[in-house]
VOKE-898911 format. One record per residue: residue number from 1; chain; y, z, x of N, C-alpha, C, O in turn. Coordinates in Angstrom, 2 decimals, padded with zeros to 5 digits. Layout:
<rs>
[NUM A [Y Z X] [Y Z X] [Y Z X] [Y Z X]]
...
</rs>
This chain:
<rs>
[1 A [000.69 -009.78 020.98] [001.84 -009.17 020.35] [001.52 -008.88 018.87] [001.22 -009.82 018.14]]
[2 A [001.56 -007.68 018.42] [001.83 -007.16 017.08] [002.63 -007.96 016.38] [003.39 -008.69 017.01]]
[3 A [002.63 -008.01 014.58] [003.69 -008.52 013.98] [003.72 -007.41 013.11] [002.75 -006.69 012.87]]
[4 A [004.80 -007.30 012.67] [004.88 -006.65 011.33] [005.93 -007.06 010.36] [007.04 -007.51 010.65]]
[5 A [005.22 -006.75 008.63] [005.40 -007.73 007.46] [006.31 -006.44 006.82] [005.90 -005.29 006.69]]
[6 A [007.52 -006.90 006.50] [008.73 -005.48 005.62] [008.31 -006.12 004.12] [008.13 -007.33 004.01]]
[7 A [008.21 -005.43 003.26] [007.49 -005.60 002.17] [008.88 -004.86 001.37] [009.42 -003.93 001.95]]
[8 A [009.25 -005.18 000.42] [010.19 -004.83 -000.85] [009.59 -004.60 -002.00] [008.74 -005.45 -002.28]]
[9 A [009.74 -003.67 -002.82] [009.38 -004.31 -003.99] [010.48 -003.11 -005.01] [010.64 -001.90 -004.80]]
[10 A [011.14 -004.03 -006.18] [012.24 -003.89 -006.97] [011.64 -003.91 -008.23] [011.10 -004.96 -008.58]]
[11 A [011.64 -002.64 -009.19] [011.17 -002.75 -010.97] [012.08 -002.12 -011.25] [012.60 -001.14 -010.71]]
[12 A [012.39 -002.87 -012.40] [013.56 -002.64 -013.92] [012.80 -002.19 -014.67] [011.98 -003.08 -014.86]]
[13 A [012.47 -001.11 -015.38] [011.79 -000.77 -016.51] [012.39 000.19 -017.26] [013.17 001.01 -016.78]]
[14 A [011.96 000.13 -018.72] [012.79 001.12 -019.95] [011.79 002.39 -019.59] [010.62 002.54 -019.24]]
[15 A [012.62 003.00 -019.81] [012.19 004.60 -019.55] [013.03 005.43 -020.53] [014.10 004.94 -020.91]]
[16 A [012.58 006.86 -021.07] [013.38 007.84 -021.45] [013.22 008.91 -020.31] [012.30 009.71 -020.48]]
[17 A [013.74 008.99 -019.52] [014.19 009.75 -018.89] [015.94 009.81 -019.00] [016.73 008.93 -019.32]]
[18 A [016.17 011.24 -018.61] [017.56 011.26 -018.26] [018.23 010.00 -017.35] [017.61 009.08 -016.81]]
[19 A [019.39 010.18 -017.35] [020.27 009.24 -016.51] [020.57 010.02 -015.13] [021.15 011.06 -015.41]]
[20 A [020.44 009.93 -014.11] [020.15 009.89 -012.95] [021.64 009.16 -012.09] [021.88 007.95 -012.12]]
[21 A [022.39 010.06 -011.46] [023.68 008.98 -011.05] [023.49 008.99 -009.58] [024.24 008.50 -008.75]]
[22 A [022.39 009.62 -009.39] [021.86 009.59 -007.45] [020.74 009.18 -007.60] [020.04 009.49 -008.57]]
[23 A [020.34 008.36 -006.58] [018.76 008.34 -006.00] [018.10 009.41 -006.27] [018.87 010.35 -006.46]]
[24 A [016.96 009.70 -006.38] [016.03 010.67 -006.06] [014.66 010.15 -005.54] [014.15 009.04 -005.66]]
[25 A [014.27 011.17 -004.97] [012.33 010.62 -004.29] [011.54 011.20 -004.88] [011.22 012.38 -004.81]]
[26 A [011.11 010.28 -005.60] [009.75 010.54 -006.43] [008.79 011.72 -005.75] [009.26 012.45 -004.88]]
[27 A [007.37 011.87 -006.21] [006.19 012.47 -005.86] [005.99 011.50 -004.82] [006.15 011.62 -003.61]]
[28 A [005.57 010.40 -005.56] [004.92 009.09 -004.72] [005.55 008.25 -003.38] [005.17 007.22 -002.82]]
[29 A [006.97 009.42 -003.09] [007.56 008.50 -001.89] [008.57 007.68 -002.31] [009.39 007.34 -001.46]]
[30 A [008.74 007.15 -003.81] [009.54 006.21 -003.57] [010.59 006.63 -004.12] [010.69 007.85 -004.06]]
[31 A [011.46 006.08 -004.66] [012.94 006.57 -004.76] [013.54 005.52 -006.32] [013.38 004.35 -006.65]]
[32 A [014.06 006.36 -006.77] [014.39 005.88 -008.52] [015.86 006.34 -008.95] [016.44 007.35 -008.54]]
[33 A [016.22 005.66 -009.61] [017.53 006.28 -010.06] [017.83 005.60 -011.75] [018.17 004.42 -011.89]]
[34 A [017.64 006.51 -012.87] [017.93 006.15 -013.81] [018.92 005.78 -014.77] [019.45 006.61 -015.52]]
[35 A [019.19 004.57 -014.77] [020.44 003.70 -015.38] [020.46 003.61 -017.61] [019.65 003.59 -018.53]]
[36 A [021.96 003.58 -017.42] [021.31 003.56 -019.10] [021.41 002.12 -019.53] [021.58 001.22 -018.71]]
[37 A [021.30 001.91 -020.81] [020.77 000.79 -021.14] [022.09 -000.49 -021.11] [021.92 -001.71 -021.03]]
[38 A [023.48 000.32 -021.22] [024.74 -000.62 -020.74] [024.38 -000.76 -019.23] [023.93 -001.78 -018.71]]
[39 A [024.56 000.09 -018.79] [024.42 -000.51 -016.82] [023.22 -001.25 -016.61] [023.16 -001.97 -015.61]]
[40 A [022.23 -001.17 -017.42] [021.32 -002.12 -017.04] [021.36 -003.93 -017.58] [020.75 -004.90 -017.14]]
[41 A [022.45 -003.79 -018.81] [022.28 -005.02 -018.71] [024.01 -005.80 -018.22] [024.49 -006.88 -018.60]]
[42 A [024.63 -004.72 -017.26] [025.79 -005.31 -016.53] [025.22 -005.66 -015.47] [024.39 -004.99 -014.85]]
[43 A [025.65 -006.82 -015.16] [025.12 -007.72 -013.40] [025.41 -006.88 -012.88] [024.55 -006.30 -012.22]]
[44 A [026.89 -006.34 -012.91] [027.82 -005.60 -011.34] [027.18 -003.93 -011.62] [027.18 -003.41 -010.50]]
[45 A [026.74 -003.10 -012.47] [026.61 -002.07 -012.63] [024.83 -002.63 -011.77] [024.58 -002.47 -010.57]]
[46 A [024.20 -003.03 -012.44] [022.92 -003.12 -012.25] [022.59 -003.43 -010.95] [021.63 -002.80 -010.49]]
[47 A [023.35 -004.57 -009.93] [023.19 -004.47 -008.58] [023.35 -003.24 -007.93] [022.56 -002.71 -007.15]]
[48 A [024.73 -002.74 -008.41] [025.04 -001.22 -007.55] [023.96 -000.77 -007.71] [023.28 -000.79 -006.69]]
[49 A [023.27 -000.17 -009.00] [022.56 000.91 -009.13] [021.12 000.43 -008.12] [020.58 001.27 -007.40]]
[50 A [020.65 -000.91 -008.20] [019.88 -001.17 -007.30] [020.30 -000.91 -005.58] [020.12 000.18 -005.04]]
[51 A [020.79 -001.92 -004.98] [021.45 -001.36 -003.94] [021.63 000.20 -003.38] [021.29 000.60 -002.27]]
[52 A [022.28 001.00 -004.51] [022.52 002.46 -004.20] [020.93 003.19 -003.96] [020.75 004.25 -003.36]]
[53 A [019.81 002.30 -004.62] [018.58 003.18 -004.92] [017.92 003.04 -003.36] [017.54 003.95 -002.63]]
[54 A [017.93 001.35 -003.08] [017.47 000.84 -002.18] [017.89 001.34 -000.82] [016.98 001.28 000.00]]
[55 A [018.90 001.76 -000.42] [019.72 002.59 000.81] [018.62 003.26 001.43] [017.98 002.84 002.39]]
[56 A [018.34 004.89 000.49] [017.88 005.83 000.59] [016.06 004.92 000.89] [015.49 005.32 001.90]]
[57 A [015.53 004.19 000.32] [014.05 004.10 000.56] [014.43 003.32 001.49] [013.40 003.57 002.13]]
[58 A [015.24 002.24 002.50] [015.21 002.02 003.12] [015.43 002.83 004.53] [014.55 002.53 005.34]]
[59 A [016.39 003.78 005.01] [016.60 004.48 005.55] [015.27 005.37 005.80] [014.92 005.73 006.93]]
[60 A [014.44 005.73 004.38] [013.06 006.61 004.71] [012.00 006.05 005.67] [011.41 006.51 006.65]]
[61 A [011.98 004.83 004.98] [010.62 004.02 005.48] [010.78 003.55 006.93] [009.80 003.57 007.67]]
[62 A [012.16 003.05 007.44] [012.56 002.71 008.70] [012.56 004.40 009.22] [011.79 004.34 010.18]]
[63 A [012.87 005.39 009.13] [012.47 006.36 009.89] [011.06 007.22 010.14] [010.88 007.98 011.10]]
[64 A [010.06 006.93 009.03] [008.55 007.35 009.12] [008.12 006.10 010.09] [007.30 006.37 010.97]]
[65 A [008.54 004.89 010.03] [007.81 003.88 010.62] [008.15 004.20 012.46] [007.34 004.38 013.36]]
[66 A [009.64 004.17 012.52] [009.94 004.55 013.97] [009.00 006.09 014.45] [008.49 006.10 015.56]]
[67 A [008.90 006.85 013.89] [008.30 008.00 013.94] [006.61 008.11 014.11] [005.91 008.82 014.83]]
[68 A [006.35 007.26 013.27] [005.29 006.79 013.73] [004.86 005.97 014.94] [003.73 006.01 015.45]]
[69 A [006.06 005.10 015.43] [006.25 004.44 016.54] [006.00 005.06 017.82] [005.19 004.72 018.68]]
[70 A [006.65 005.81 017.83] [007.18 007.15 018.94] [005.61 007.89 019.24] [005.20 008.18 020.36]]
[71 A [004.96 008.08 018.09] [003.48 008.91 018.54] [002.47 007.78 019.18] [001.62 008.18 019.97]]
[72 A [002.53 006.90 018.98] [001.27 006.45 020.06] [001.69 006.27 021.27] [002.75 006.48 021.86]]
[73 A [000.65 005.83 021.54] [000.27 006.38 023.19] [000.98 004.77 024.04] [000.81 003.72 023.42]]
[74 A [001.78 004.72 025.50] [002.13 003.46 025.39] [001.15 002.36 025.90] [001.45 001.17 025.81]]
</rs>
């Protein structure tokens, strides 16, 4: 039997970029949404904005992975 390992990974970092009030998908696949420097240091703003980011890369990765599922051979 196969196993497979779901891997997370969550960064807070200062950026100047615009503020961002949706997800978006990077180049690289992953998905970002830029908070300003009050929502980042509110608990309740800062979960949402995590959470809200996390949806969308979760939803991606669970559908390339099933998709990938589906093509091999049984």
């Amino acid at each position: 039997m196969i196993n497979y390992k779901v891997k997370v990974h969550v960064e807070l970092v200062k950026c100047d970029d615009n503020i961002d009030h949706e997800p978006i998908k990077n180049n690289d696949g992953a998905f970002s949404m830029t908070i300003s420097e009050q929502d980042a240091i509110n608990i309740d703003m800062c979960e949402k904005s995590v959470l809200l980011t996390a949806y969308p890369t979760i939803r991606d990765a669970v559908s390339q992975h099933l998709s990938a599922m589906s093509k091999k051979k049984p």
